[in-house]
N, C-alpha and C positions, 0 to 999 in steps of 0.2 A: 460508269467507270471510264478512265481515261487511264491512256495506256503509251508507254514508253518501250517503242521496239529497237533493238540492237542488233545484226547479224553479222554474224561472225563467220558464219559457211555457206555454201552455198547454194541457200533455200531456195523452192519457186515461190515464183512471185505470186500462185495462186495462193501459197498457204503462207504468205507475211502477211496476208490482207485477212487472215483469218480471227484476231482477239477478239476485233470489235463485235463480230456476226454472234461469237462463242458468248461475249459478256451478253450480249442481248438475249441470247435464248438462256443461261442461265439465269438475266434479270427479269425473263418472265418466270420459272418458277414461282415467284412470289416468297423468297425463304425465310425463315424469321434470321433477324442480322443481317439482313440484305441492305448492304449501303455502297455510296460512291464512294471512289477514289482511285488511286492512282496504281494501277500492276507494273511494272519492269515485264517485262520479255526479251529471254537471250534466247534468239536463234543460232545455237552455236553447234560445234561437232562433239564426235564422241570423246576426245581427247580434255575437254575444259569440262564437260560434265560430268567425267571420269574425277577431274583432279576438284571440282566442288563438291561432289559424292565425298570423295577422301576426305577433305579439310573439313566440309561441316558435320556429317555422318558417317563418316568411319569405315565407310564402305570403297575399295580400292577397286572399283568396277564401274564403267558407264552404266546409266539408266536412259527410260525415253524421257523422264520429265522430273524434277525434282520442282518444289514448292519450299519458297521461304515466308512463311507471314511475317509482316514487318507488327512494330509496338506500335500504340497510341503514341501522337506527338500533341503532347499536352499545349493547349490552346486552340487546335488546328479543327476547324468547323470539323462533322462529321464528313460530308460530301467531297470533302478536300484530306482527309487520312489515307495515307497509304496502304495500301490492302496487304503487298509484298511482291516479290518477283519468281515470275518462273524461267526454269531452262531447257532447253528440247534439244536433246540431242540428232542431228541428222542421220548418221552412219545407225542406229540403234533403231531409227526412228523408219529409218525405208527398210532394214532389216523386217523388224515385226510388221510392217503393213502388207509387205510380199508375201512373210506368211502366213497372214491373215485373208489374204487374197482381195485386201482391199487398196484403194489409190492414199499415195502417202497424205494429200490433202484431208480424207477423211477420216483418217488416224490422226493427225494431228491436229484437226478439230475437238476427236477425241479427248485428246491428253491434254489441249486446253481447258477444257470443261472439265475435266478430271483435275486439274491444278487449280482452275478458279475455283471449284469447291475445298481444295484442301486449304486455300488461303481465307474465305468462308468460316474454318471450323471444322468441316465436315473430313472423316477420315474411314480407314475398313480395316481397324485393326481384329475384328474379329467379325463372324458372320451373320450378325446382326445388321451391323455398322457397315460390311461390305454391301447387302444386298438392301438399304436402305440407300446407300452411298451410287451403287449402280442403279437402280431407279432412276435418280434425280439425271445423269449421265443422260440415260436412255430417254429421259423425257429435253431433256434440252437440247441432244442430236436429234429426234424428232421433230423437232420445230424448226430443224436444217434441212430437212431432209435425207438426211445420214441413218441408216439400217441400224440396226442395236447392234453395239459392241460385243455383248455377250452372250452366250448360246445359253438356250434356255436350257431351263429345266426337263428329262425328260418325263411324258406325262404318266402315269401309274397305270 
């Protein structure tokens, strides 16, 4: 994967350096559809991820991350197709990490690997797909060194 970053607010410079670590540990999964190309990344604020919530999903609210897959460009080798673009809000984005009690870099390690799979295919519309969908997450922060996102299960 090859990766186009833009920033718009004012990210650390630890966590603009973040796609490429994220595409590798998601391109060791090994996942069926696993191909190169090219992601977008806007490191932007909550204000512009508010107003592309709005305009493409109808939602009039910041998120941390929203996921656009882009189309096949008929001709264009596989390894050279666009995958699509993500956006990470910052104000949203140090929000949840504080209270998550974790550093914003390893949140939004998170939430790139959480957008690299939804541009992937992969989505958690239900709890099948969510806890198939968190696996993969948990397995490719792992090969970062980054704790699991999610609190287990408690055990019976």
């Amino acid at each position: 994967m090859r990766f186009d970053c833009e920033t718009e607010a004012p990210w650390p410079e630890d966590v603009l350096d973040l796609p490429s670590s994220c595409a590798r540990a998601v391109g060791e999964l090994c996942l069926p559809g696993m191909r190169g190309g090219e992601v977008s990344v806007l490191f932007t604020d909550d204000g512009a991820v508010q107003s592309l919530n709005r305009d493409w999903r109808g939602k009039d609210r910041p998120t941390n991350v929203l996921s656009f897959p882009a189309d096949p460009v008929p001709g264009l080798p596989e390894d050279m197709q666009p995958l699509g673009d993500l956006a990470l809000a910052l104000g949203t984005c140090e929000r949840e990490a504080a209270e998550k009690g974790v550093s914003l870099r390893h949140h939004a390690a998170h939430l790139l690997v959480h957008g690299l799979l939804h541009l992937l295919g992969y989505d958690h519309r239900d709890g099948e797909e969510a806890r198939a969908m968190e696996a993969l997450e948990t397995r490719a922060l792992a090969s970062l060194g980054i704790a699991p996102p999610y609190e287990e299960e408690p055990a019976d």
